[in-house]
Backbone bond lengths (Angstrom), bond angles and torsions (degrees), N, CA, C in turn:
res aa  C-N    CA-C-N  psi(-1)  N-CA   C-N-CA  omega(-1)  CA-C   N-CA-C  phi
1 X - - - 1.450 - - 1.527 108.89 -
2 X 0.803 123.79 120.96 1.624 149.21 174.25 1.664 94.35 -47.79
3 X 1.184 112.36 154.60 1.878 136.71 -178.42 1.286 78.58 -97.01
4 X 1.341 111.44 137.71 1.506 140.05 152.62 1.054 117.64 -87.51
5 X 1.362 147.76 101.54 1.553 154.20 156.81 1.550 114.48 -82.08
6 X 1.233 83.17 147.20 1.863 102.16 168.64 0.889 110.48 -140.27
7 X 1.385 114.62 157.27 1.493 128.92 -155.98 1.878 106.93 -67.40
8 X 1.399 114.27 130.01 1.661 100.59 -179.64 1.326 123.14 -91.10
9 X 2.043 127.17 16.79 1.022 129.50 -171.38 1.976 83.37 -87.85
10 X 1.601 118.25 0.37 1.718 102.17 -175.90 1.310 94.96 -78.49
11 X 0.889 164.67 -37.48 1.649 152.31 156.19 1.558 105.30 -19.84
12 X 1.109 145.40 -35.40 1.453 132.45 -173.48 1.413 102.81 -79.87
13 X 1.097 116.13 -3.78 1.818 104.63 -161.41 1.964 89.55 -85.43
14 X 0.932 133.51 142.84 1.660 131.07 166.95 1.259 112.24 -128.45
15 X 1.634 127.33 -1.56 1.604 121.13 -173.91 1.757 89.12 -98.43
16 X 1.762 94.26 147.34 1.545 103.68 164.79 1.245 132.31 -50.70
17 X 1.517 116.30 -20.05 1.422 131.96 -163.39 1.633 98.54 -98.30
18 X 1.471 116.67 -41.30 1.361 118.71 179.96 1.285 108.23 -56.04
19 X 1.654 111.76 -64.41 1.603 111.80 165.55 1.161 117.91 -13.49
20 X 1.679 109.01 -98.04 1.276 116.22 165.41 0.867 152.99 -29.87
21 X 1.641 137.38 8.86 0.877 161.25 147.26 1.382 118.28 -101.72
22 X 1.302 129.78 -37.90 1.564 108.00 140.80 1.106 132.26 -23.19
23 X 1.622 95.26 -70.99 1.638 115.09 -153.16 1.568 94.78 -48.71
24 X 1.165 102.45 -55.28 1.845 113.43 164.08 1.302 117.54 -17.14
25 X 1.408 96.84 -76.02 1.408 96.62 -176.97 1.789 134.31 -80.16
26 X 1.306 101.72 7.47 1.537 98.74 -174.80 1.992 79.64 -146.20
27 X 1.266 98.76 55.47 1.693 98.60 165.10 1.604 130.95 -62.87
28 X 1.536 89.36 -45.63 1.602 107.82 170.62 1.371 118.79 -70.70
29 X 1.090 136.62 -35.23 1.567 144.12 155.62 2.032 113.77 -51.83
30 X 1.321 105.72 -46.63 1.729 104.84 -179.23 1.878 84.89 -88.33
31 X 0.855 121.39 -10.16 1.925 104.75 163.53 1.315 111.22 -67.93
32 X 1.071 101.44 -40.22 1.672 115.62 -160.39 1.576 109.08 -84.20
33 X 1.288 112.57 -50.02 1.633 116.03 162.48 1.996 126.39 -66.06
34 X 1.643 105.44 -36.74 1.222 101.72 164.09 1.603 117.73 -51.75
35 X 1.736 99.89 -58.99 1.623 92.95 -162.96 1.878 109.09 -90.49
36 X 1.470 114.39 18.49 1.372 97.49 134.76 0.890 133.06 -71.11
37 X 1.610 120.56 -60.82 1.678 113.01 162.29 1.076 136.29 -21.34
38 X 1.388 107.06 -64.48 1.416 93.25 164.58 1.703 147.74 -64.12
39 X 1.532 95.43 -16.34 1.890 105.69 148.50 1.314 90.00 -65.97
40 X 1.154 152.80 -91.77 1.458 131.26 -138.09 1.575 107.48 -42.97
41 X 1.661 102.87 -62.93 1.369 98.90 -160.27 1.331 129.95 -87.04
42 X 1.428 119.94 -8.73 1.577 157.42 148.71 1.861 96.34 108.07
43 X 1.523 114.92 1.97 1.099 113.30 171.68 1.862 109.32 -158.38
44 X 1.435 112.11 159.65 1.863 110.29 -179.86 1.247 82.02 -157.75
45 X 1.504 96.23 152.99 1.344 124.81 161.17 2.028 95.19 -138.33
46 X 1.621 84.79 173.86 1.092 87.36 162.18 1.793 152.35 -32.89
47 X 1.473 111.87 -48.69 1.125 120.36 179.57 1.686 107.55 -88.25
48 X 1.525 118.37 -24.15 1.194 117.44 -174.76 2.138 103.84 -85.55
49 X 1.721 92.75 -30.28 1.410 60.75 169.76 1.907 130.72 -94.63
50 X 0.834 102.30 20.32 1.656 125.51 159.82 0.999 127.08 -48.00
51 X 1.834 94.17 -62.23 1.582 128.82 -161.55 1.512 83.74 -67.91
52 X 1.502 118.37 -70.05 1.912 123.03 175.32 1.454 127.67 5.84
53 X 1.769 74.65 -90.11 1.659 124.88 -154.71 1.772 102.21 -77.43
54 X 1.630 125.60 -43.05 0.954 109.12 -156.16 1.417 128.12 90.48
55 X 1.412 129.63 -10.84 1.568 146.24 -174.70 1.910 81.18 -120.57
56 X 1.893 84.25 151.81 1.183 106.45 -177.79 1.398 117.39 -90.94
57 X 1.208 120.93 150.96 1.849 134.44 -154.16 1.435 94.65 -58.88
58 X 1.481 123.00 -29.61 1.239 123.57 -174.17 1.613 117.80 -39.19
59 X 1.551 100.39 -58.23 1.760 135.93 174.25 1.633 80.56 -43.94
60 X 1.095 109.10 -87.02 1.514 99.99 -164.50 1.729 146.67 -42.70
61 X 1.338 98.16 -38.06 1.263 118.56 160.53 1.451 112.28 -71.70
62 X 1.132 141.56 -44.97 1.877 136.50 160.20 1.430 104.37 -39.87
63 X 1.572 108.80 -70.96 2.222 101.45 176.20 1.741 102.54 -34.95
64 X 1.324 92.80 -57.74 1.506 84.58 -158.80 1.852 110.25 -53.46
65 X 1.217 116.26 -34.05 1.198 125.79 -172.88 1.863 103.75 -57.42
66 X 1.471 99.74 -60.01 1.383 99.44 -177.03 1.755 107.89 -72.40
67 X 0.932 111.19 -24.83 1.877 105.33 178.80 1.531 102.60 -47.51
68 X 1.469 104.71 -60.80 1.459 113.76 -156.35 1.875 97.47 -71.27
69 X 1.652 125.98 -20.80 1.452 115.02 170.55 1.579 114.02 -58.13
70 X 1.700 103.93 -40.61 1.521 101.45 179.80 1.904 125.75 -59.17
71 X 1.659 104.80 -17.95 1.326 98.90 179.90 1.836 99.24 -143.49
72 X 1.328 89.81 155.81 1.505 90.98 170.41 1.602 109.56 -93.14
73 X 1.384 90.74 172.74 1.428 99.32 -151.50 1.883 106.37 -127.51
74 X 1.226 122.94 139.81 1.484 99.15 -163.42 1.677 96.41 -101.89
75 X 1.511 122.45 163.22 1.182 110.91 -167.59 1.904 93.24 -127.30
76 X 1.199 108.08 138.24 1.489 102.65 158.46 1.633 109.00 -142.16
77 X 1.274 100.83 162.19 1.886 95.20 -158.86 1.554 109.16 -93.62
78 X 0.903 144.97 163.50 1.398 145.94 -175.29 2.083 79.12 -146.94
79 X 1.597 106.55 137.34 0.983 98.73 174.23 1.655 123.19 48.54
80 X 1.719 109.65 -157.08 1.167 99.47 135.06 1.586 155.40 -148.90
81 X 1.787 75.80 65.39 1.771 80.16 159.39 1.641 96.68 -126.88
82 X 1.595 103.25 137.73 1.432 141.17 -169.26 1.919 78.18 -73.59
83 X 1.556 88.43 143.03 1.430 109.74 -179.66 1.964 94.67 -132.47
84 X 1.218 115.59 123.94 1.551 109.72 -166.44 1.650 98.65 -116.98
85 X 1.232 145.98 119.40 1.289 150.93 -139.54 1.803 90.65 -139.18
86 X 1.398 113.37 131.52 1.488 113.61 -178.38 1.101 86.34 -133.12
87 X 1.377 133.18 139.14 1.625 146.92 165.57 1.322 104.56 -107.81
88 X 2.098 105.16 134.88 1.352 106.95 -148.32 1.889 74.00 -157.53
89 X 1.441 102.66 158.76 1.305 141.83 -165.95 1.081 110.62 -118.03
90 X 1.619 156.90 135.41 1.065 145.86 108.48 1.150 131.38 -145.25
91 X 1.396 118.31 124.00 1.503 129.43 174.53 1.795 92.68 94.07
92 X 1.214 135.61 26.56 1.856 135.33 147.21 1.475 91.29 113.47
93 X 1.512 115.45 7.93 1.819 113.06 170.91 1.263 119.61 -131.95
94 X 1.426 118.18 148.90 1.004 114.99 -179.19 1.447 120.37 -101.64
95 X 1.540 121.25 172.22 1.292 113.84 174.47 1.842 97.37 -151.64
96 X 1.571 105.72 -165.40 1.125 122.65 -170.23 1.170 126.73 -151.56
97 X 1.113 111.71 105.64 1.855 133.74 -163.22 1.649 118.75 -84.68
98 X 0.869 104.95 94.88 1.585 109.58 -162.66 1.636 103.92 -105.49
99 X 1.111 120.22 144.11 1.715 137.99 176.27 1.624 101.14 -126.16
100 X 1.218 116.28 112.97 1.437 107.29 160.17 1.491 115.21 -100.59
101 X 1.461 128.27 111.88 1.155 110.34 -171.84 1.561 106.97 152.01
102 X 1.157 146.74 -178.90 1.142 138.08 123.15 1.802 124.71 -107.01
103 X 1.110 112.34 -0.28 1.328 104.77 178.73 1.748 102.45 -95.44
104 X 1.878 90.75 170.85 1.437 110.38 -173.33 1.997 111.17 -46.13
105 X 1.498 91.38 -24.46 1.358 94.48 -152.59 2.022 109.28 -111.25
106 X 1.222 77.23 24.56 2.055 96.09 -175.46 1.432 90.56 -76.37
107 X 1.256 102.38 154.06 1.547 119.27 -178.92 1.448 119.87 -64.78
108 X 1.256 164.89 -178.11 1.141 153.14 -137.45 1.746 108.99 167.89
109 X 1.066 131.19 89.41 1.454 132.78 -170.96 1.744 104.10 -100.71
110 X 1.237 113.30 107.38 1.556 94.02 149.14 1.432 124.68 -126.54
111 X 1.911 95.68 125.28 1.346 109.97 179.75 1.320 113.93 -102.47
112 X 1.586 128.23 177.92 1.186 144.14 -165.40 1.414 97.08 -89.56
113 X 1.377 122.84 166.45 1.592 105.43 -176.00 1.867 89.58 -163.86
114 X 1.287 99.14 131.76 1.422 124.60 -162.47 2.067 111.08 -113.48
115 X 1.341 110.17 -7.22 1.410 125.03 -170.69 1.526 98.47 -76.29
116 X 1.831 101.04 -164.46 1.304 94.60 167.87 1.628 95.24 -114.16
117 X 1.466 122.49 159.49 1.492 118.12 159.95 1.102 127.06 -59.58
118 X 1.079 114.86 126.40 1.452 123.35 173.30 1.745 119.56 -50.53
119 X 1.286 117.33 122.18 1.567 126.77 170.42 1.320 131.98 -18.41
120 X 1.745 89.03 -30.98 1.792 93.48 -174.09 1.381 104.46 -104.82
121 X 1.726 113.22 -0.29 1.547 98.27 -172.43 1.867 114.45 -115.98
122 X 0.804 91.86 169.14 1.396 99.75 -173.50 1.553 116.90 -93.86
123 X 1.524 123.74 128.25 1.814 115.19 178.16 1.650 81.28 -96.34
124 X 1.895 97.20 118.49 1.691 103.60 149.50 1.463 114.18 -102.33
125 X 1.365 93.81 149.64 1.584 104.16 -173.56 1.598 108.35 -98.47
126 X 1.410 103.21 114.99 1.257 110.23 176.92 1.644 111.05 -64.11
127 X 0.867 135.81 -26.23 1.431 122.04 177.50 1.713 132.17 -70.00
128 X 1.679 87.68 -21.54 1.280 102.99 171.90 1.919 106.79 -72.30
129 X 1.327 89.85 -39.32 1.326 83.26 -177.08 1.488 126.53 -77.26
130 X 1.815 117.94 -3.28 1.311 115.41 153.98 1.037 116.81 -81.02
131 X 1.379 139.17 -39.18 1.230 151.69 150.35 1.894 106.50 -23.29
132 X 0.857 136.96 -27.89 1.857 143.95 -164.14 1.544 92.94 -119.18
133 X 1.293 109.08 -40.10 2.106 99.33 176.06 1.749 119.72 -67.67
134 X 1.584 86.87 -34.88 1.842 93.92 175.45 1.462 112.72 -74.41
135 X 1.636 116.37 -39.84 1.285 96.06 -163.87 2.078 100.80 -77.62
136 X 1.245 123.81 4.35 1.722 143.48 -157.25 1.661 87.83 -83.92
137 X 1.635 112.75 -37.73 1.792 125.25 -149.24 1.951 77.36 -89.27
């Protein structure tokens, strides 16, 4: 599998809106670079994918923001802080999208995931969903 690069002039951007409008626009590319990492590392979060990639957690936390708009997410409580787990597909593997938290700014893990899915949940396929953002642009 080929290294996924992105362009490194995206480090200059620092407004939320600039972000976000990247992340927007090169969705399928931070798909493609997130969930290598996480084949490498069998798990990323924010700061680890930093440590990676070289792009700031910011980039990462926006995907993650818009990933989780494209699907809902089921929540069950541990304690009480709600831990919200989205099961997601891409490229013939699966993984597991975890939010601990309920705010915008809760941590966000996605690991590789080797189980079976659970009955009540749904595997969304992230590719479909770059595939539905491009044809949206």
């Amino acid at each position: 599998m080929s290294k996924v690069t992105l362009s490194d002039d995206l480090n200059s951007y620092n407004s939320k809106a600039l972000i976000r409008a990247k992340v927007k626009e090169f969705f399928s590319e931070f798909s493609a670079k997130i969930f290598e990492l996480v084949n490498e590392a069998e798990a990323i979060d924010s700061k680890k994918f930093e440590t990676l990639s070289g792009f700031k957690c910011d980039f990462y936390n926006e995907y993650c923001s818009q990933l989780k708009g494209f699907f809902d997410s089921s929540t069950s409580a541990f304690g009480k802080r709600p831990v919200k787990n989205t099961y997601l597909t891409y490229n013939g593997k699966n993984y597991i999208f975890t939010q601990q938290g309920i705010t915008e700014k809760a941590p966000v893990t996605i690991s590789l995931y080797s189980g079976e899915i659970p009955l009540k949940e749904t595997l969304h396929d992230v590719e479909k969903a770059c595939l539905k953002l491009r044809f949206q642009q």
